[in-house]
VOBA-1610 file (N, C-alpha, C; in pm, whole numbers, padded with zeros to 5 digits, always signed):
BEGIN
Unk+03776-00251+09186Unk+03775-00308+09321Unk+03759-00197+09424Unk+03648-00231+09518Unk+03616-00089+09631Unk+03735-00097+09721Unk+03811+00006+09750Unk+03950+00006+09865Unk+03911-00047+10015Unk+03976-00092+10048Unk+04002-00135+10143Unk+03970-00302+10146Unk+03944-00379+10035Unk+03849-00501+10025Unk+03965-00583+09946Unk+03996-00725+09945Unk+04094-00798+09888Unk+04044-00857+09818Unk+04096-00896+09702Unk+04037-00997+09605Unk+03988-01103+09670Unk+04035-01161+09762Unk+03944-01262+09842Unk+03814-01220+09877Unk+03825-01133+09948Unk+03654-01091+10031Unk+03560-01002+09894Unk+03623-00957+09796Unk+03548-00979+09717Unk+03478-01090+09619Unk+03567-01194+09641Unk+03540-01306+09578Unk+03388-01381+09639Unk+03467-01379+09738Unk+03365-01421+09855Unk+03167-01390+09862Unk+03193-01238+09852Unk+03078-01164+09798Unk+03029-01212+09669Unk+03115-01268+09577Unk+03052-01270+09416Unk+03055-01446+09437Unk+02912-01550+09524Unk+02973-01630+09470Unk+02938-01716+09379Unk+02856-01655+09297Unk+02834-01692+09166Unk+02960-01707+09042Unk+03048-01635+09081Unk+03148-01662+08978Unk+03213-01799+08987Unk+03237-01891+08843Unk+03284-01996+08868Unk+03390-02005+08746Unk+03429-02127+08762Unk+03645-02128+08644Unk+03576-02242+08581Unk+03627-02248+08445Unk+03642-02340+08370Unk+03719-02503+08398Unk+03796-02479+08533Unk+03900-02609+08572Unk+03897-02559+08735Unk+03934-02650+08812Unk+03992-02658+08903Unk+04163-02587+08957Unk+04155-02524+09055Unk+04208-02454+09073Unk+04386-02549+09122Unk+04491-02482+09062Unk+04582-02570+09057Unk+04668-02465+09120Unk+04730-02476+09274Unk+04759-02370+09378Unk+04896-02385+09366Unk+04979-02243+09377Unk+05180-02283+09333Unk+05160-02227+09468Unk+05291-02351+09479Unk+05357-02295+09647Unk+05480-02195+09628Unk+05467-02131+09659Unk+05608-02012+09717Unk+05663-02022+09830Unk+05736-02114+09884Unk+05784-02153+10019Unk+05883-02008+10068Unk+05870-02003+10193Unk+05970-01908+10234Unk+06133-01991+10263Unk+06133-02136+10238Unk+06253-02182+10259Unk+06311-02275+10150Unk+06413-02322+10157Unk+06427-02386+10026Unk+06549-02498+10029Unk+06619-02604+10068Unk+06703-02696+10106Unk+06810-02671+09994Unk+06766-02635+09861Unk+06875-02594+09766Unk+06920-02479+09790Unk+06908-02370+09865Unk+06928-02279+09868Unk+07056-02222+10014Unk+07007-02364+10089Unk+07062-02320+10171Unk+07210-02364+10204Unk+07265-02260+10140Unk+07437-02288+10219Unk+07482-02257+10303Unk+07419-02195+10399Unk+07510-02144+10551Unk+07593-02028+10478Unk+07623-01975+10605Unk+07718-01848+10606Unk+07829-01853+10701Unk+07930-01779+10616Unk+08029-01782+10713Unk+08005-01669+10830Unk+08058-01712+10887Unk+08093-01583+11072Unk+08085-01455+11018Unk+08175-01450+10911Unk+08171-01302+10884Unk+08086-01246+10822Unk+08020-01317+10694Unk+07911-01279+10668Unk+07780-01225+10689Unk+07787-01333+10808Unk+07644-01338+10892Unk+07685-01177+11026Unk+07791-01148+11046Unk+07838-01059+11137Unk+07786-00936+11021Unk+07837-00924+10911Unk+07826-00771+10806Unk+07683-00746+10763Unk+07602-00865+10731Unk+07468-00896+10733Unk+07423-00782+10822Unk+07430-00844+10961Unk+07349-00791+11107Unk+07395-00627+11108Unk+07508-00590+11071Unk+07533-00452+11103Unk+07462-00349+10975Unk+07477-00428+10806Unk+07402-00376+10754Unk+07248-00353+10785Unk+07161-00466+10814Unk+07028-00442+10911Unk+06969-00384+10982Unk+07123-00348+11082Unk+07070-00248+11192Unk+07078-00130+11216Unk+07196-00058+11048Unk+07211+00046+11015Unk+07080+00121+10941Unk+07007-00010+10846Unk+06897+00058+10770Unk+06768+00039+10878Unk+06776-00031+10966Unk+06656-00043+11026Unk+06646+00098+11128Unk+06778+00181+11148Unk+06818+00293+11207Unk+06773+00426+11113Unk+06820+00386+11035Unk+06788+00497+10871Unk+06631+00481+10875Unk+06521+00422+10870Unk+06424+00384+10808Unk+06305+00440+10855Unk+06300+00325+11028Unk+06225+00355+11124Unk+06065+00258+11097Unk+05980+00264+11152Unk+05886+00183+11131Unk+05759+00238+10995Unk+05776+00286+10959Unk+05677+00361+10846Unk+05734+00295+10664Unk+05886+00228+10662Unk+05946+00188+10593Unk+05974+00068+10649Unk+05931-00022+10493Unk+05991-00204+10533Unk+06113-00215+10477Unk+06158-00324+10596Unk+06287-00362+10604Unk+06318-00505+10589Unk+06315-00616+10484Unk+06329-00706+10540Unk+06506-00791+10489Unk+06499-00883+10532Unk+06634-00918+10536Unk+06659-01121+10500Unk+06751-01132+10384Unk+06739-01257+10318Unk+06569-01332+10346Unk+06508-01305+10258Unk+06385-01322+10223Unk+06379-01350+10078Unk+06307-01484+10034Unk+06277-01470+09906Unk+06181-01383+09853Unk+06258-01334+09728Unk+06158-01230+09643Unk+06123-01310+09519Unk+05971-01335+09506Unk+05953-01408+09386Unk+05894-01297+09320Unk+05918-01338+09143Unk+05858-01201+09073Unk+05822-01248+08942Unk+05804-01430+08938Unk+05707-01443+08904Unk+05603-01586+08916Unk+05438-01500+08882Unk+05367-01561+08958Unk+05340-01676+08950Unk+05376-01763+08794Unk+05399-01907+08708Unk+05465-01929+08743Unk+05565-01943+08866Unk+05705-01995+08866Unk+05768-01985+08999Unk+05742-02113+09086Unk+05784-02080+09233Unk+05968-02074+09201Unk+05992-02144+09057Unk+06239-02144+09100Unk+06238-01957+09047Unk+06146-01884+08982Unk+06216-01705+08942Unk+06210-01650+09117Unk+06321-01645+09198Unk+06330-01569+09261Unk+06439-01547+09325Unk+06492-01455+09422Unk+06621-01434+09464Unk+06608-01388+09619Unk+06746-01392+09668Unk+06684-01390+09812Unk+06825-01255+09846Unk+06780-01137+09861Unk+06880-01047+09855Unk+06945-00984+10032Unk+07024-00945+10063Unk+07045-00944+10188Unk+06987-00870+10262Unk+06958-00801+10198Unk+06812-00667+10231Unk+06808-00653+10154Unk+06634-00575+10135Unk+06569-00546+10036Unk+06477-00388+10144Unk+06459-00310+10054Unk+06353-00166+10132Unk+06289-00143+10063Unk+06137-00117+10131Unk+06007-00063+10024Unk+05945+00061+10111Unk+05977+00153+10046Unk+05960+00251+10140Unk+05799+00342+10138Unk+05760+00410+10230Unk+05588+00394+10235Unk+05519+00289+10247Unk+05567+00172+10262Unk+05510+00033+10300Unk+05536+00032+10473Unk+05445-00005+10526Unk+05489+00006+10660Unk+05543-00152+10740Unk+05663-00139+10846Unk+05761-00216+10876Unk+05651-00390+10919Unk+05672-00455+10869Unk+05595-00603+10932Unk+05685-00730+10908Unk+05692-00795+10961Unk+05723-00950+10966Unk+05682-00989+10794Unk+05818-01042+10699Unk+05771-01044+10580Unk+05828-01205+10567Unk+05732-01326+10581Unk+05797-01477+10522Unk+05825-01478+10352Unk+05760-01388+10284Unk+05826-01469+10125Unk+05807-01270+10112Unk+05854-01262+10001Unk+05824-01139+09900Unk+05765-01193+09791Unk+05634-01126+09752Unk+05561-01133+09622Unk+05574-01042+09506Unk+05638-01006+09432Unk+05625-00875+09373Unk+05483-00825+09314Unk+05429-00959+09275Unk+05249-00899+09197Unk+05165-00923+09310Unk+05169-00891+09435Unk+05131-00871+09605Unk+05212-00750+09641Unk+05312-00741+09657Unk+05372-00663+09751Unk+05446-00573+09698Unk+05436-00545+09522Unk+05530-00435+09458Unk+05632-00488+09445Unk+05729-00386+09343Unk+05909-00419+09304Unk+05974-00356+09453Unk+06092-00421+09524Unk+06152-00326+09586Unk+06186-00197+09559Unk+06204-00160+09653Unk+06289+00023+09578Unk+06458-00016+09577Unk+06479-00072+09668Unk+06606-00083+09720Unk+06687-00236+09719Unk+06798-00280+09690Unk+06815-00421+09737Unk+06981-00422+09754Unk+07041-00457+09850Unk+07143-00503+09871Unk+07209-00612+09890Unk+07339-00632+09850Unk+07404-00796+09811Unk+07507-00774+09923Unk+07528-00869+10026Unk+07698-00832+10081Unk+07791-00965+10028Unk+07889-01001+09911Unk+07873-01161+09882Unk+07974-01213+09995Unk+07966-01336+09963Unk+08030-01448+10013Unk+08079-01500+09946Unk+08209-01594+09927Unk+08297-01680+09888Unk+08203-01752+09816Unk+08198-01808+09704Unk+08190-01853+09593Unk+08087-01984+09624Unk+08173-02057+09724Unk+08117-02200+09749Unk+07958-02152+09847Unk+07956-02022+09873Unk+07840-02022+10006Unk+07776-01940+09914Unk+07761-01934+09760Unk+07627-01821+09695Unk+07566-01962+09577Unk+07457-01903+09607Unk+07363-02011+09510Unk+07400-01949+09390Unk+07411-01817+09371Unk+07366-01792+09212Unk+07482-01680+09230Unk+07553-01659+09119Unk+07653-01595+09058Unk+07630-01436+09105Unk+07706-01285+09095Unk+07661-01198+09108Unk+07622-01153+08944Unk+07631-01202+08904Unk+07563-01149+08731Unk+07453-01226+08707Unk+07409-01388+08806Unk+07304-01414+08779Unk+07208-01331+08888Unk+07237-01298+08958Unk+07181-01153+09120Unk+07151-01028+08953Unk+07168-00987+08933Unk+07169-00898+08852Unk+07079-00882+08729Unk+07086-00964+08674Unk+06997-01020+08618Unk+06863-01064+08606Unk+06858-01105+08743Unk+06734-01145+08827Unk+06673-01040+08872Unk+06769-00935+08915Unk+06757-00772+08964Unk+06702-00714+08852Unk+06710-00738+08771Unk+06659-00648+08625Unk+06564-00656+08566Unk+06533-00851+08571Unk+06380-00880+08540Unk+06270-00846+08669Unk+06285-00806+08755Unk+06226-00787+08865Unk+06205-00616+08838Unk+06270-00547+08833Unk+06288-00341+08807Unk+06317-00342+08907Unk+06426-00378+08990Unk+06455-00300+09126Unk+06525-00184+09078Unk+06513-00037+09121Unk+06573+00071+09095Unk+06691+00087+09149Unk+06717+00048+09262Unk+06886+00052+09293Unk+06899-00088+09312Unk+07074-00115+09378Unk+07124-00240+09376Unk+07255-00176+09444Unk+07295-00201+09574Unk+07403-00191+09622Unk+07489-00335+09581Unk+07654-00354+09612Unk+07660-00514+09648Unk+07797-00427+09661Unk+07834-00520+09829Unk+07978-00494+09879Unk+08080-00660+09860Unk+08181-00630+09880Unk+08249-00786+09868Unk+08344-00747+09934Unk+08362-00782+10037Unk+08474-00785+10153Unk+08587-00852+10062Unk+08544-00937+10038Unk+08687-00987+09974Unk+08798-00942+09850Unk+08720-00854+09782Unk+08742-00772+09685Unk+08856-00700+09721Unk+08912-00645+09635Unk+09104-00541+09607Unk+09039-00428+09695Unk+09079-00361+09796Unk+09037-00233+09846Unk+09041-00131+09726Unk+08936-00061+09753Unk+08930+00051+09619Unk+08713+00010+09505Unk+08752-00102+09540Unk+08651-00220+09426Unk+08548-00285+09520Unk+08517-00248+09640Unk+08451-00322+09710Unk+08309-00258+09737Unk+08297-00185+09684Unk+08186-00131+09704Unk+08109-00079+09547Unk+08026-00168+09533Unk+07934-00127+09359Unk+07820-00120+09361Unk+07754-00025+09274Unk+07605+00023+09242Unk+07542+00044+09135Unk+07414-00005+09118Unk+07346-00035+08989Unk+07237+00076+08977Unk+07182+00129+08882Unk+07070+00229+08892Unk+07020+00141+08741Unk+06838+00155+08740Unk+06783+00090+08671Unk+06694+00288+08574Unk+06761+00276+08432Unk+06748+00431+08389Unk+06705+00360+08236Unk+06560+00427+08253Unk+06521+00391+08076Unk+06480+00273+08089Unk+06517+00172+08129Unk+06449+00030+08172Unk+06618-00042+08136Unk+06694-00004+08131Unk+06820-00089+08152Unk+06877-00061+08334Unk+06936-00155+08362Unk+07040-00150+08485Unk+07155-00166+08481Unk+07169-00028+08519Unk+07349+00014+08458Unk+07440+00004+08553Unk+07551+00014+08543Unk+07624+00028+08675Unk+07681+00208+08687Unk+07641+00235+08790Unk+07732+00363+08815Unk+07875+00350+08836Unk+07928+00499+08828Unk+08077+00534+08877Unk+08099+00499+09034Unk+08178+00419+09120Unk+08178+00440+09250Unk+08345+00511+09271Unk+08370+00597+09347Unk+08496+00659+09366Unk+08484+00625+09534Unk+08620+00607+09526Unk+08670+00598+09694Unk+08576+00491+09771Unk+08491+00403+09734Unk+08442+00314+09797Unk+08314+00414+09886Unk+08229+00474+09858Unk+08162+00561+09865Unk+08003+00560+09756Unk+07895+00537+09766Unk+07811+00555+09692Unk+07670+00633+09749Unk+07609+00752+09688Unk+07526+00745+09756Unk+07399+00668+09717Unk+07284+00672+09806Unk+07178+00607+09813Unk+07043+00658+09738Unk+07027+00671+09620Unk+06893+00765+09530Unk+06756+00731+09644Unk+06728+00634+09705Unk+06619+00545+09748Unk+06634+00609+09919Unk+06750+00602+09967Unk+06776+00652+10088Unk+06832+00809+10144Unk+06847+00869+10094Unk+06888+01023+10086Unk+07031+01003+10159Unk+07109+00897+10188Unk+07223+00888+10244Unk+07378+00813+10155Unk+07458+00803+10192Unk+07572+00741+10198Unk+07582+00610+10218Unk+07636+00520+10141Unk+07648+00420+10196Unk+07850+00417+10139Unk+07896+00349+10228Unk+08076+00358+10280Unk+08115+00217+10376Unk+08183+00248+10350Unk+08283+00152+10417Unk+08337+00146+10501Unk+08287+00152+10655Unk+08390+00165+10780Unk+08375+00085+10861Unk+08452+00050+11016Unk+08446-00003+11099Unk+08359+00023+11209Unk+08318-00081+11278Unk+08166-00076+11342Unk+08260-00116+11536Unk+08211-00049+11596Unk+08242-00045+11729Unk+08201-00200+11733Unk+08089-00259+11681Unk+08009-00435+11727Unk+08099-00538+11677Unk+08200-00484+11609Unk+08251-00579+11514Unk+08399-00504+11450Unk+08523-00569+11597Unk+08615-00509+11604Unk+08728-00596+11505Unk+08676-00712+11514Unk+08756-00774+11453Unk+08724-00787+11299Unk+08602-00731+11202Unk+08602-00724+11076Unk+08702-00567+11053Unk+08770-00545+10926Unk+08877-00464+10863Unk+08714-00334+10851Unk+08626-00362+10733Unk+08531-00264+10748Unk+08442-00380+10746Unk+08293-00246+10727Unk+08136-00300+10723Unk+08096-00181+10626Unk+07988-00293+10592Unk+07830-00143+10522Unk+07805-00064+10575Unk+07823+00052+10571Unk+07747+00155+10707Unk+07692+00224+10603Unk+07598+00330+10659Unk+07460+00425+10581Unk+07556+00549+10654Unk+07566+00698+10574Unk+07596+00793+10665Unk+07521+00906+10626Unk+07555+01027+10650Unk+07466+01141+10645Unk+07554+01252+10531Unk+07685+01199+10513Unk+07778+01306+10464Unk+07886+01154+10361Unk+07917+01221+10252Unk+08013+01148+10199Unk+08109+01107+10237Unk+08198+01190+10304Unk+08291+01150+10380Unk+08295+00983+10476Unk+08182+01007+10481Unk+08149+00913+10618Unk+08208+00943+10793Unk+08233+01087+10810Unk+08246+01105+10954Unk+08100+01100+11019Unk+07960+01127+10957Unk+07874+01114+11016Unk+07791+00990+11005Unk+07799+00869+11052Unk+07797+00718+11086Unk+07610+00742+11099Unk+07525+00673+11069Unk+07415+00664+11143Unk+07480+00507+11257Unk+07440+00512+11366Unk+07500+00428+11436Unk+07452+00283+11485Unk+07552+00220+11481Unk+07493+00053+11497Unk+07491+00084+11663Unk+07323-00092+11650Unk+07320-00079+11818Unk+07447-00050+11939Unk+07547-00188+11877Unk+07639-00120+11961Unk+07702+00024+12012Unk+07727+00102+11913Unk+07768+00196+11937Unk+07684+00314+11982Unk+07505+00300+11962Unk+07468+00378+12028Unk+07435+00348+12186Unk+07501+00224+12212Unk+07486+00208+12328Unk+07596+00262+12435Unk+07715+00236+12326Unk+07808+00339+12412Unk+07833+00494+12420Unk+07761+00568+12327Unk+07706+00698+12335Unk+07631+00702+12459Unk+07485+00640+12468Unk+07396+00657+12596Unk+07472+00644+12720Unk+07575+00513+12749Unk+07662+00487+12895Unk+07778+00625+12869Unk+07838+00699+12734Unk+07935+00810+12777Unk+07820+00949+12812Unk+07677+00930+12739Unk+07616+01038+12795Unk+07567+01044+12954Unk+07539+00918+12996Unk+07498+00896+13111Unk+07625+00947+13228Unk+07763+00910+13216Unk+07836+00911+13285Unk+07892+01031+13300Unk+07880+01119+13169Unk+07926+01269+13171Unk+07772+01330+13262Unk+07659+01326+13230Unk+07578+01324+13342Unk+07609+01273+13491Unk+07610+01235+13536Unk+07649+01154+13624Unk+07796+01232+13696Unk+07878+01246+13629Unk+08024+01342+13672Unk+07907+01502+13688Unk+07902+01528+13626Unk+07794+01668+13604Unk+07755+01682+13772Unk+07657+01619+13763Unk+07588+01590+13904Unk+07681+01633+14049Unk+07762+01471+13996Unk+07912+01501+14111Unk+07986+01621+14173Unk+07985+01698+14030Unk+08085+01835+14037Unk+07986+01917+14130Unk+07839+01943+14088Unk+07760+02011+14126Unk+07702+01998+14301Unk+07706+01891+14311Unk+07695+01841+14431Unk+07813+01886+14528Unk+07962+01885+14453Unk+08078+01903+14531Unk+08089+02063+14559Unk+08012+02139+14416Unk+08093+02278+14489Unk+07937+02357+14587Unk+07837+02301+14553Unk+07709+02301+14665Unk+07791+02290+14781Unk+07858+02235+14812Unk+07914+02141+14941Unk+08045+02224+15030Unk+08095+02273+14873Unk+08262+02381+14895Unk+08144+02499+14939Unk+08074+02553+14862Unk+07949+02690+14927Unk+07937+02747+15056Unk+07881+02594+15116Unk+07784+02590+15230Unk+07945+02557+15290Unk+08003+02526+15296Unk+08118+02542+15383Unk+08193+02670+15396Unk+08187+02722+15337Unk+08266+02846+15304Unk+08147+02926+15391Unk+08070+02937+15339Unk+07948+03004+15391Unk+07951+02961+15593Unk+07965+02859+15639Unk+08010+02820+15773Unk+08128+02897+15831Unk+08229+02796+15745Unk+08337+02894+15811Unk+08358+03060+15814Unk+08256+03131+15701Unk+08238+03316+15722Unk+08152+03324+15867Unk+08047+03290+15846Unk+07956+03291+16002Unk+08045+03258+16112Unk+08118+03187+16117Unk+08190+03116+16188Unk+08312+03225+16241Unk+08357+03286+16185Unk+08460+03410+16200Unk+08385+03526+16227Unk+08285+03550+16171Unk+08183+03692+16212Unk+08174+03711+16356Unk+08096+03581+16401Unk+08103+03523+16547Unk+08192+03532+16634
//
């Protein structure tokens, strides 16, 4: 196939080629009435901060998309899973309605945040599973609800199995993301205990930062600007007075 040309517009060009049958078209819907259980408040709150942490990490040169079905395979609109994010990195950032994997590649990346039992379609071992026949290479999944210590787990796909790694201290890093992913509290979201955050250091003192909070960085940078100014303006002011009252005595 010459690059830059799609199997369509090559088709198009050849149209002498013809099928033995009539063409029998599978739908891949981007929505699904069985699927949909709603989310709780909190969910949908840890969701948005995970999102806006990787969409911070990423930037537009890396896709980002977020509860999207990933189908992975092409006989079969029920093989697919809909993960809370998913990242394909060197793919550049666009508006994604379904995921194709034999279109659009395996993810690199996929993250689970769960929910209470009654609000998940499919089990986290059937997520896993599904994760495996697909090759996603990593697999985060946090569970708020989980024993502190246990809330934070990671899968690496080595040899063609998907294993689970060691996680210590609720801490994992990211093979796919060159970062941290941890467990802390988000300035947007005072009333969740923690969130997903991405960081730069294990520890997690270095946060990549949710909108909220870089918004209150910009209003404390602005205002320490702003005092800056003030001071500068005031001793301009103490100067030229001082400077008066010397002339003023010379005289």
């Amino acid at each position: 196939m010459q690059a830059g040309r799609s199997r369509t517009t090559m088709r198009a060009m050849v149209p002498h080629v013809r099928h033995v049958r009539p063409v029998r078209p599978i739908d891949f819907p981007s929505s699904d009435p069985e699927w949909d259980m709603g989310q709780t408040g909190a969910h949908h709150r840890l969701c948005e901060t995970l999102y806006a942490v990787l969409r911070a990490a990423l930037g537009p040169e890396h896709l980002l998309a977020a509860d999207q079905f990933v189908y992975y395979d092409a006989s079969d609109a029920r093989a697919k899973c809909a993960p809370d994010a998913l990242v394909k990195l060197g793919t550049p950032s666009r508006l994604v309605p379904v995921w194709k994997t034999w279109e659009d590649g395996t993810p690199d990346l996929c993250v689970e945040i769960l929910s209470p039992s009654d609000h998940e379609k499919l089990t986290l071992e059937e997520k896993l599973a599904r994760y495996h026949r697909i090759g996603v290479p990593e697999v985060i999944v946090f569970d708020p609800a989980a024993p502190a210590g246990t809330r934070l787990r990671a899968w690496d796909r080595i040899d063609g199995d998907l294993v689970e790694r060691v996680v210590e201290d609720e801490r994992a890093p990211s093979v796919t993301l060159g970062l941290w992913f941890v467990l802390a509290k988000a300035a947007d979201e005072p009333e969740l205990d923690v969130t997903l955050r991405l960081a730069r250091d294990p520890e997690g003192r270095d946060l990549l930062p949710t909108p909220g909070e870089r918004a209150n960085a910009e209003r404390a940078a602005k205002e320490r600007e702003r005092a800056e100014k003030e001071r500068a303006i005031a001793e301009r002011d103490a100067a030229l007075a001082e400077l008066a009252r010397l002339k003023g005595s010379a005289g």
